[in-house]
N, C-alpha and C positions, 0 to 999 in steps of 0.2 A: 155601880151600874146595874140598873135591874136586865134578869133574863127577856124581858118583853126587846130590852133594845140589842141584845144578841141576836136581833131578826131584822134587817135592815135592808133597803136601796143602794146598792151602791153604784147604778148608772138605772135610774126608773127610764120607762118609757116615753113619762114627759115630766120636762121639767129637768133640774138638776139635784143631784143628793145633797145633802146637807147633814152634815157627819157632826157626831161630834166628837172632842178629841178623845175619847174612850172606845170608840168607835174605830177611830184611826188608829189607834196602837193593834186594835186584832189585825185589823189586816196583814192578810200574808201570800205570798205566793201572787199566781194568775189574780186574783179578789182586788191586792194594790195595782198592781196594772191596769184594770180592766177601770178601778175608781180614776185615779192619776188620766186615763185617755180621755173618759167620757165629760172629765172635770174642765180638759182643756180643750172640750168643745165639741172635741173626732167623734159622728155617728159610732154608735157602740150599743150591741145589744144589749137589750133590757136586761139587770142582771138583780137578783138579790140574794147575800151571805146568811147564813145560820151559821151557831158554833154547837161545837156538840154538846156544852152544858145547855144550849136553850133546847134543843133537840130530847135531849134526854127527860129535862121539864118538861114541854111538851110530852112526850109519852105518861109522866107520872101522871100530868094531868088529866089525861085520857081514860089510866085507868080508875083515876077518882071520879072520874064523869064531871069533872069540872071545862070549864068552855073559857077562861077570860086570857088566859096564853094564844089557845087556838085563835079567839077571834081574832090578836093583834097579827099571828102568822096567816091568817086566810088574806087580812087588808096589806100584807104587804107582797102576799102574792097577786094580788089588785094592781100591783104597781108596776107587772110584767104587761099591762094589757093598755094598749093602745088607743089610737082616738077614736077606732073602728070599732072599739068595745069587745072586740073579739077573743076572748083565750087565747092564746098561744098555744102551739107544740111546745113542751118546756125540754129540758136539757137538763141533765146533772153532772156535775162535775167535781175532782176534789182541788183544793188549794191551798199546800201545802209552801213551807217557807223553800223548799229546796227538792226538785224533782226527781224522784224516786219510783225505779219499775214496780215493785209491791201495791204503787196504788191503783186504784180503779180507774179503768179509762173511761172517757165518758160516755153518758148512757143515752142516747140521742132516740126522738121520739116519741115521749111520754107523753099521755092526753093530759089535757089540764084537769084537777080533779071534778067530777062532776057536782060535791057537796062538801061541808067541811070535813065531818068524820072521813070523808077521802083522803085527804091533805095532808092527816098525821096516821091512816091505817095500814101499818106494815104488809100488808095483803095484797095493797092495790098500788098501782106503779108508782106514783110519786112519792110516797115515804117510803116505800121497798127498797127504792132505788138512793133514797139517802141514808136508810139504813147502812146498805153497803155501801155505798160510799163511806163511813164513817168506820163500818168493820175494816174498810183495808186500809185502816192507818196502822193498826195493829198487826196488821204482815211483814211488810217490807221492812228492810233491815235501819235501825236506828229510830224507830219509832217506838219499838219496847221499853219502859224501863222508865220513859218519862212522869214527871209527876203529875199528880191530880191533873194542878191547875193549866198547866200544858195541854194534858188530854181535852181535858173541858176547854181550852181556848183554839181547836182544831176546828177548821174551817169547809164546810161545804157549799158548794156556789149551784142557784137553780136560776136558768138562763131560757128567755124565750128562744125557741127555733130562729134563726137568722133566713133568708127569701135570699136564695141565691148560692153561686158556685162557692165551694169551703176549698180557698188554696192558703197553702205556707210558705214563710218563706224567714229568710232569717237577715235582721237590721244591718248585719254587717257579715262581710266574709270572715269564711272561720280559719282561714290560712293566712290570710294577708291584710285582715283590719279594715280594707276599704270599704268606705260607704254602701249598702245595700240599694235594692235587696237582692241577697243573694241566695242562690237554690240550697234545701235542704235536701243532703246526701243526693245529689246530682237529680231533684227533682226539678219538672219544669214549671218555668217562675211566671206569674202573674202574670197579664200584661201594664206594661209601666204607664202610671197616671201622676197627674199634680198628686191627687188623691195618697196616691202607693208613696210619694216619695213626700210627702207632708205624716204620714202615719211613719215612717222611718226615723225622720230628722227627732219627731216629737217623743218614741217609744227612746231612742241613744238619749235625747237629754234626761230626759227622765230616770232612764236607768243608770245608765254609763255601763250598760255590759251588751253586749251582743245576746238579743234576744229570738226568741224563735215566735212567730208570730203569725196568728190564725185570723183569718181574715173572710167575710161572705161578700162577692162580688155580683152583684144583678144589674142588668142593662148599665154598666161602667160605674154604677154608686158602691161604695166601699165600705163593708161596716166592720168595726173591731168586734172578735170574740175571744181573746186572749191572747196570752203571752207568758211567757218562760224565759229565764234566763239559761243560756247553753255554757258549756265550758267549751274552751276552744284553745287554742296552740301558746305558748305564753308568747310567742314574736307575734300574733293578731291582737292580743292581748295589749299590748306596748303599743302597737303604732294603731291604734283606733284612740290609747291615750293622748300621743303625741297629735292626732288629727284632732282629737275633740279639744285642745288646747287653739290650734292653730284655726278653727271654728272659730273660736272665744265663747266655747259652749264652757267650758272649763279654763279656769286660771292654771296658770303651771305650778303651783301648788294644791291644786286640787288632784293633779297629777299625781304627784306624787302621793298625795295621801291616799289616792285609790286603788293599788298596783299592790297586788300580793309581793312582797319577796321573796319569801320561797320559790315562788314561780321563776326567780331571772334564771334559778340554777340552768333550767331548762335552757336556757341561751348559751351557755356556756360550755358547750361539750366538747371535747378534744375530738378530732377527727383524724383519722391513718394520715399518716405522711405520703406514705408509700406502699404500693404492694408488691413492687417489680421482686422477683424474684420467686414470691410467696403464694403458692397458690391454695386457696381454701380447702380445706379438709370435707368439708358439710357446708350448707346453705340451708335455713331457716326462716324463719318471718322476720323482720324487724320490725320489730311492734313498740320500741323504745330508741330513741336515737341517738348519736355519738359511739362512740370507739373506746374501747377500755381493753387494756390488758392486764394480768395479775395472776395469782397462784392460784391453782383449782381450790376449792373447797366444797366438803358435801352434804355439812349444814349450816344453820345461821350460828351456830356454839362457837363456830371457828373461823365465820368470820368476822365476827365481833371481835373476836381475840385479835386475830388478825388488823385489824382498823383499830382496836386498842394501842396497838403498838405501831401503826404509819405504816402499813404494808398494803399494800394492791390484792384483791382476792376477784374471781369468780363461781359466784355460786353455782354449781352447778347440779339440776334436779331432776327428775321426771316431769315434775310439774310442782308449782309451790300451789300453799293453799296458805290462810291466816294466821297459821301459827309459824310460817315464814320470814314475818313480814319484817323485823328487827334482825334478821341475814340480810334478807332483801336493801336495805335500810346500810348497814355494814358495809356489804360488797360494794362493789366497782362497779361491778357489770353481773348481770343473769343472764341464764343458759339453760332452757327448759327442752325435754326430749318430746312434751305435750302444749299445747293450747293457739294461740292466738291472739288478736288482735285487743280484743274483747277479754281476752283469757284473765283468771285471775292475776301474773307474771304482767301481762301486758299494762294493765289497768294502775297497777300500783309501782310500776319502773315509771313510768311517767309521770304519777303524781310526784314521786321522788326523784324524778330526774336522771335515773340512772338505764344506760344503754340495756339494751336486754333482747335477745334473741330467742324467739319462739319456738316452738314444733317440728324440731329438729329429727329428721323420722332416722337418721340412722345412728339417733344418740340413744344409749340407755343404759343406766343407773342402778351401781351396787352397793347400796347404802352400809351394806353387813360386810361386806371385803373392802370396801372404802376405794373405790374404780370406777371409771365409765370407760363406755367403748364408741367411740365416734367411728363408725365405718367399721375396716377393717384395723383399727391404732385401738390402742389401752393405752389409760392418764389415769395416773395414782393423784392421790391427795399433794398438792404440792407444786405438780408441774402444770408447766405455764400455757396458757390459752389469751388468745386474742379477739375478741367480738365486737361486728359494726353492725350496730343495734338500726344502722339508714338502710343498709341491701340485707342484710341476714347473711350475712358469711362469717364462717369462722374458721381460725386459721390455728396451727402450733405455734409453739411459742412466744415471744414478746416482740410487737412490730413496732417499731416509731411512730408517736401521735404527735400529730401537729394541734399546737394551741389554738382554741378562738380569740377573736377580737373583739372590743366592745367598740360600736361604731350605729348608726344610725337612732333607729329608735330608743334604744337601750341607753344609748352614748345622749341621747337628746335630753331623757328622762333622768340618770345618772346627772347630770351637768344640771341639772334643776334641783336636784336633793340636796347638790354641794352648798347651794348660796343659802340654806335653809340648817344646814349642819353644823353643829357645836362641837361635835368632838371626834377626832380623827381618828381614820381606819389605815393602819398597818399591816404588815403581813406575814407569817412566820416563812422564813426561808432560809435557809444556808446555801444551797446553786444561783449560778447565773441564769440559768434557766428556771427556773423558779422565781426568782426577784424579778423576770424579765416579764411575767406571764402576771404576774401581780401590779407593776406598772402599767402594763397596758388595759388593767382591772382597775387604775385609779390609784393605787395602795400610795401612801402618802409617807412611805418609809417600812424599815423593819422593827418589830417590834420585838422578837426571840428569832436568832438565829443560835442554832441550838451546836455548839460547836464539836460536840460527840458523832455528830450526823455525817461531818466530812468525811467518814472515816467509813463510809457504808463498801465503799470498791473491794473487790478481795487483795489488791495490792496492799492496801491500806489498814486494812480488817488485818492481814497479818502484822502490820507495824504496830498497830495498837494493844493485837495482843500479846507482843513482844513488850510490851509497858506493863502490861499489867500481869503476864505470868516473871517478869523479874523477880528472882529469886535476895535482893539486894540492890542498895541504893546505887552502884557503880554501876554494875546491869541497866538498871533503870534510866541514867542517867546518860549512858548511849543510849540506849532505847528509844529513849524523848529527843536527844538530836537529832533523830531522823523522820521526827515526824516534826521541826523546824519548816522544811522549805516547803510540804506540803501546806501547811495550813497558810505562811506566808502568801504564795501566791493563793490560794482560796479565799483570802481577807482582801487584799489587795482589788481581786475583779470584782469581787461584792461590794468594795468599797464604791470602784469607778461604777460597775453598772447603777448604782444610785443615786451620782453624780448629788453628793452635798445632801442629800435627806439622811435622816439619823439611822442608825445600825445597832438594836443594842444585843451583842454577842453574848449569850450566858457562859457561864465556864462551863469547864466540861462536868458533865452529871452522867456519868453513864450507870445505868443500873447494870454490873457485872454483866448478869447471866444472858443479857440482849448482847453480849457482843462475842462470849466466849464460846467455845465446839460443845454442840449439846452428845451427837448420837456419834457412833464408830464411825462412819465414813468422816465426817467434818474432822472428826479428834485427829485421825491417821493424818490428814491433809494438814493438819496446823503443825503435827508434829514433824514434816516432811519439810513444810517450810520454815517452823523454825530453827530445823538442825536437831532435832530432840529422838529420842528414843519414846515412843508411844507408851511404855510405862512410868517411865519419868513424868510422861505429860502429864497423864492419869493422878498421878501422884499430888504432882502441882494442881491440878485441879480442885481435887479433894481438898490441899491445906485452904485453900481459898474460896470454896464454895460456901455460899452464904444460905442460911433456913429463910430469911426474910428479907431478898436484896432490895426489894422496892423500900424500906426502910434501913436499911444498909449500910456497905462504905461508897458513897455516891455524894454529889454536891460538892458544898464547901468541905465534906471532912477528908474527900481526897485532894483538896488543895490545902488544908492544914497539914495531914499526914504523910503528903507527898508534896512541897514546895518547892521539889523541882519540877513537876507537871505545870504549877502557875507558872511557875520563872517561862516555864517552855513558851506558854500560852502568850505572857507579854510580849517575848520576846517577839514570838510572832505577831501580833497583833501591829506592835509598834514597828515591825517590818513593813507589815503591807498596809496600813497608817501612809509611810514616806514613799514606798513605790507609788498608792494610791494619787495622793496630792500631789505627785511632780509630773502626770499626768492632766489634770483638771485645773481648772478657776477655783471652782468651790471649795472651802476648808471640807474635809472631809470629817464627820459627824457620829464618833462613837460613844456608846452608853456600855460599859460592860458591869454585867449582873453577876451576881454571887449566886448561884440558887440551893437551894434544903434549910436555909438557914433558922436556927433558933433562936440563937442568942448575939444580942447585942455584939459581945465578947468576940464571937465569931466574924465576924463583919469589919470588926472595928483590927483583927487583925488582918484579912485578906487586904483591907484598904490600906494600910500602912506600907506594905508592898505596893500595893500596886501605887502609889503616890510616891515612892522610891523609885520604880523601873520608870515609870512614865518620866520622872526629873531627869533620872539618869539619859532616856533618849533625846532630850534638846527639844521634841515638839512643842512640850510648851511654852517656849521660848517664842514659837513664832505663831503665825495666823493660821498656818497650813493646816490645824488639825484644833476638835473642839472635843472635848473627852468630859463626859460625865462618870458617875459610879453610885449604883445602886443595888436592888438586892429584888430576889423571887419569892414574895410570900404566900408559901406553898404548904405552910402546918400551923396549926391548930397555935401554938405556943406565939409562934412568930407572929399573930395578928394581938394576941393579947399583948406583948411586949413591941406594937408596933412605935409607942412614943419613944422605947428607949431605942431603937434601928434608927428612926426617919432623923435622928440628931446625926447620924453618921451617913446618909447617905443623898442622894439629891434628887434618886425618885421609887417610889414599891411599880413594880408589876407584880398582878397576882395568876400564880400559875393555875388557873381555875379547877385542870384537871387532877392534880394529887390533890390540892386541897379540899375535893368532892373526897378522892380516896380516903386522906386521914382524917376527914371530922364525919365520916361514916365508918371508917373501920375497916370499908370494901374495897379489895383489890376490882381493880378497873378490870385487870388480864381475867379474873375468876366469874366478874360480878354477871355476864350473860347468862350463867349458866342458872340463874335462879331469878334474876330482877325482871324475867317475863312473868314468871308466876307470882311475885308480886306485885306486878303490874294488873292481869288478870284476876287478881283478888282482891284488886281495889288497897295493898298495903302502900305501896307507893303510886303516888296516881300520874308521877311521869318518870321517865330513867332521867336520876341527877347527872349521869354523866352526858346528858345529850342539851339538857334545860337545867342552868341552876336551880337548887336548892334555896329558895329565898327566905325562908324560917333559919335554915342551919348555916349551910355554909355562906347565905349572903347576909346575914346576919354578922359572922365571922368580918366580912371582908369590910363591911360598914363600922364595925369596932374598928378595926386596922385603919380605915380612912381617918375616922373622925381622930383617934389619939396620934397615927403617926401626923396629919395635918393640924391638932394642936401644937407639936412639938416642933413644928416646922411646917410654914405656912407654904414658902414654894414647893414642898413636894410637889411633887409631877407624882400622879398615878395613872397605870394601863392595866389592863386585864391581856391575857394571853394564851387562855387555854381556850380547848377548841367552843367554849360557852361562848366566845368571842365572834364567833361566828354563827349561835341559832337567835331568829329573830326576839323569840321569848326572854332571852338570859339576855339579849342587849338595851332591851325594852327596860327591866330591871337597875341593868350597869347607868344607863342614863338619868336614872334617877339618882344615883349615888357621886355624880358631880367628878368623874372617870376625864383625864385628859385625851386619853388615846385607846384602844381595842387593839388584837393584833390578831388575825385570824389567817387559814391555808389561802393561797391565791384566788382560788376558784370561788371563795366567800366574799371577796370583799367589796364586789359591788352587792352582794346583798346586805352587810354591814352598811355599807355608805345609805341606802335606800333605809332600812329600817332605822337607822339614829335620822335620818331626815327627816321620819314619820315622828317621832318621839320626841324633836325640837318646834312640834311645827304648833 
């Protein structure tokens, strides 16, 4: 395309434009709007587009004193000018793909030039004015850095003067979806015409987003001068989808393909139960909404770590800025002692979804002693705070959340992804309350119920560590009968709450050091409960402390080296198996997984057990219970030997998260503390723990498919680490022909939504 047709109509004064499709690809921003209106007929100011490479020619040409560019821009600003013959007042404006404060507002009033050399002479208003227009692309933020041909295909819009009042107004409400027009920021709105509500209907079909929209109104005729797409609530978001369906402006699967998922997190926020009792400590802004409680934290190092390992954190700061944003991102919940609504804090818990409390004036922050002070209280790193990101209060300690529900629009759009979905979303839980919160998310079963997890209570925590500091097999061997009835009934109400959808239980994987007494207070306390003398403990400690336990004695090789731990495990399992079924209709529906595994070898004896206990219990004798057995592939070895595994087993899950750790090398619990500044440096251009790695580790997992799926056609395969859960890593798994995902509760209507988009 030559630079002559970088200078175009895109709504003349008379007549219609006629684009051509080279034409149509520049468009961007307000420039498609303003084409799309005037095409489908709506009065619309005269408008015509330059892009900065013809702009720039243009200059060159100038100063070569050459004229054959200029003439083509003088005859297309001809095309601002009416049947009155009269120049115009012109208008400048920019039109950019995505609205950013950095750029120049528009420049209203310019004479028309009086001669050509006017037109393009940076001196005199009308090329001055698109000069700058064209310098503030280079301000605002995410405009830097682009290349050439991006720069050169940047858009500036020269508009005649519009005759008449200049009101705004926006296509649809930005809280509740409905039909416009509605005022922007509590401005007062037009008066309503066929006119007003025929440019509304026409600006929603066109776009499908709630747009902001500029309008000249004289003696009641209506003319378009632009339009912008706003960001607005993700619950306006949804039901302007679910309306523009019930229109028939949209199919229900136009639906669904047009609906951010990241956005539903936004709908899903746990809310206080209760506050009787509790009364707030501070009051803040809530500039982010929902309820979150968790351990203080007072950077993002630690609360990465922290979300590494399944613990609840609040950040809490003076105020964050960018180099925040992967704490922000981590955490629960935010707790800033500065900003607002608008605040950095504010702006980024919302796009991420996470509650966040502002400008808390009697908070404030001692990064170097590692303390805040709310009021007249002091909170060390650790102890616990509670924030409702809806009213701005915050309270001590950990208050009761109540779950949401998915139910209207969400529940509308959710229930149209499903008829359209290929492969199922599960959900990682071990509680009833967890599995309960993910059914009413849709979850379609469990996919990892992690069974070291039960063991979180400090009732519990001491039995367990009663297993693992056993000095000897006898020791041990009590030890483990007493954490029989525990796990029984915990299988048992997992079971029934499921009612017949599959459960697949991993064995236990505990990495040691996540369960044992790290500092003096915890040790005294373990020592206290388990009868010990605190140098003994210390001792025992010592002989069992591991250099590298997240490579360790964990997975399968404490169910090799400890086979009374499995015996325990069956025993329970095939306990609450028969409480479960004598309860319910449905056969109750177990998968149990082997996880760390490398070798065939390994596998092949866990299963020989476990195909012993299971005999020995009578289930499968009857209908009451349906029992698979499979395996977590979670290391490097285990995908390349996945044909000699998938002949012993009847499905892989792969644990996405260690298998990022071992075929990188990088501890998850360490890797925050450096994969920003390789992020920052452009060495990794996204954290593999958040989005898989599709070169490395989805590479791995694609070998593991294709060889353990030759060697066994029914394998069943899932994915199961938290990859399971971000739209990008699911996007990927869809393509690798995945039976099932298995992600946290709170993800799995965004899983259901994103494999919907990716089947569609």
């Amino acid at each position: 395309m030559s630079l002559a047709q970088e200078m175009f109509a895109i709504a003349p004064a008379m007549g219609k434009a006629n684009l051509s499709a080279s034409q149509l690809k520049l468009l961007s921003g307000k420039a498609r709007w303003i084409f799309r209106v005037g095409e489908a007929g709506f009065p619309t100011v005269p408008t015509i587009a330059l892009t900065r490479a013809a702009w720039e020619a243009l200059q060159g040409e100038r100063s070569r004193r050459e004229t054959k560019l200029r003439t083509h821009w003088v005859a297309c600003l001809f095309k601002l000018v009416g049947k009155d013959a009269k120049p115009p007042t012109l208008v400048v404006r920019t039109s950019a793909a995505a609205h950013n404060g950095g750029l120049m507002p528009a420049k209203m009033g310019i004479a028309a030039p009086a001669n050509p050399e006017d037109s393009v002479d940076p001196a005199r208003p009308l090329a001055k004015a698109i000069k700058a227009a064209f310098d503030s692309y280079g301000f605002g933020q995410g405009w830097t850095g682009r290349s050439d041909e991006d720069r050169g295909r940047q858009i500036v819009l020269v508009q005649a003067a519009a005759d008449g009042e200049i009101e705004q107004f926006l296509t649809r409400n930005a809280v509740t979806g409905a039909m416009g027009p509605a005022p922007v920021n509590g401005a007062p709105l037009p008066r309503m015409s066929d006119s007003i509500a025929a440019l509304v209907d026409l600006l929603d079909a066109k776009a499908g987003r709630h747009m902001n929209c500029l309008v000249a109104i004289r003696r009641g005729q209506v003319q378009f001068l632009s339009a912008r797409p706003v960001q607005v609530t993700a619950a306006a978001e949804l039901e302007a989808a679910v309306d523009r369906v019930n229109r028939k402006v949209w199919s229900a699967q136009n639906a669904v393909t047009r609906v951010d998922p990241t956005r539903l997190t936004q709908l899903l926020h746990p809310r206080l139960k209760s506050t009787e009792g509790a009364a707030p400590i501070a009051t803040g802004l809530g500039v982010s909404p929902g309820a979150a409680s968790g351990a203080i934290v007072f950077n993002p190092e630690d609360a990465a770590r922290l979300r590494a390992r399944g613990k609840h954190c609040i950040l809490v700061v003076n105020e964050t800025g960018p180099a925040d944003i992967e704490g922000m991102k981590a955490a629960t919940g935010i707790l800033t002692a500065r900003g607002g609504m608008t605040s950095h804090a504010g702006v980024i818990a919302r796009i991420t979804g996470k509650p966040c409390v502002a400008g808390v004036r009697t908070l404030s922050v001692d990064t170097n002693e590692m303390i805040c002070r709310i009021g007249d209280r002091e909170f060390r790193s650790g102890d616990r705070l509670t924030i409702d990101g809806s009213d701005g209060q915050v309270y001590a300690g950990q208050l009761p959340l109540a779950q949401p529900h998915i139910g209207g629009a969400i529940g509308t759009l959710l229930g149209w992804s499903d008829a359209s979905r290929k492969i199922s979303v599960r959900t990682n839980a071990e509680t009833v309350e967890s599995a309960m919160t993910a059914l009413s998310f849709g979850a379609e079963g469990i996919g990892l119920a992690r069974s070291e997890h039960m063991f979180f209570s400090p009732e519990r925590m001491v039995a367990l560590r009663r297993v693992i500091l056993s000095e000897d097999e006898d020791d041990r061997s009590r030890a483990i009968n007493g954490l029989v009835d525990y796990q029984t009934g915990d299988y048992s109400a997992l079971f029934s709450t499921m009612h017949g959808l599959p459960v697949t239980v991993r064995l236990f994987d505990p990495p040691l050091h996540e369960f044992l007494p790290r500092n003096d207070e915890e040790i005294e306390e373990t020592a206290a409960s388990l009868g010990l003398a605190v140098r003994a403990l210390r001792i025992n400690l010592d002989r069992i402390a591991e250099i590298n336990p997240m490579l360790g004695h964990r997975g399968v090789r404490l169910a090799i080296t400890y086979p009374e731990m499995l015996q325990m495990q069956m025993q329970a399992l095939m306990a609450g198996v028969r409480a479960a079924s004598e309860t319910q209709t449905e056969p109750v529906a177990v998968e149990i997984m082997v996880p760390f595994v490398s070798t065939a070898s390994e596998v092949a004896w866990v299963r020989d057990r476990f195909n012993a206990i299971a005999a020995n219990s009578g289930l499968l004798r009857t209908d009451r219970a349906k029992f698979s057995f499979g395996t977590m592939i979670e290391l490097p070895r285990a995908c390349l030997r996945a044909g000699d595994i998938a002949q012993m087993v009847d499905f892989f899950s792969f644990g996405t998260n260690d298998l990022t750790q071992t075929t990188f090398g990088i501890s998850r619990d360490d890797a925050p503390t450096f994969l920003a500044a390789y992020q920052r440096k452009g060495i990794y251009e996204r954290d593999p723990f958040v989005t898989i790695d599709e070169k490395g580790v989805g590479e791995m997992i694609a070998i593991a498919i294709e060889r353990g799926r030759a060697a066994n056609p029914g394998l069943k395969i899932g994915i199961c680490g938290e990859h399971a859960g971000d739209p990008a890593s699911l996007k990927f798994f869809a393509g690798l022909g995945v039976d099932y995902v298995s992600c946290s509760p709170y993800r799995v209507p965004v899983a259901r939504l994103t494999l919907a988009q990716a089947s569609a």
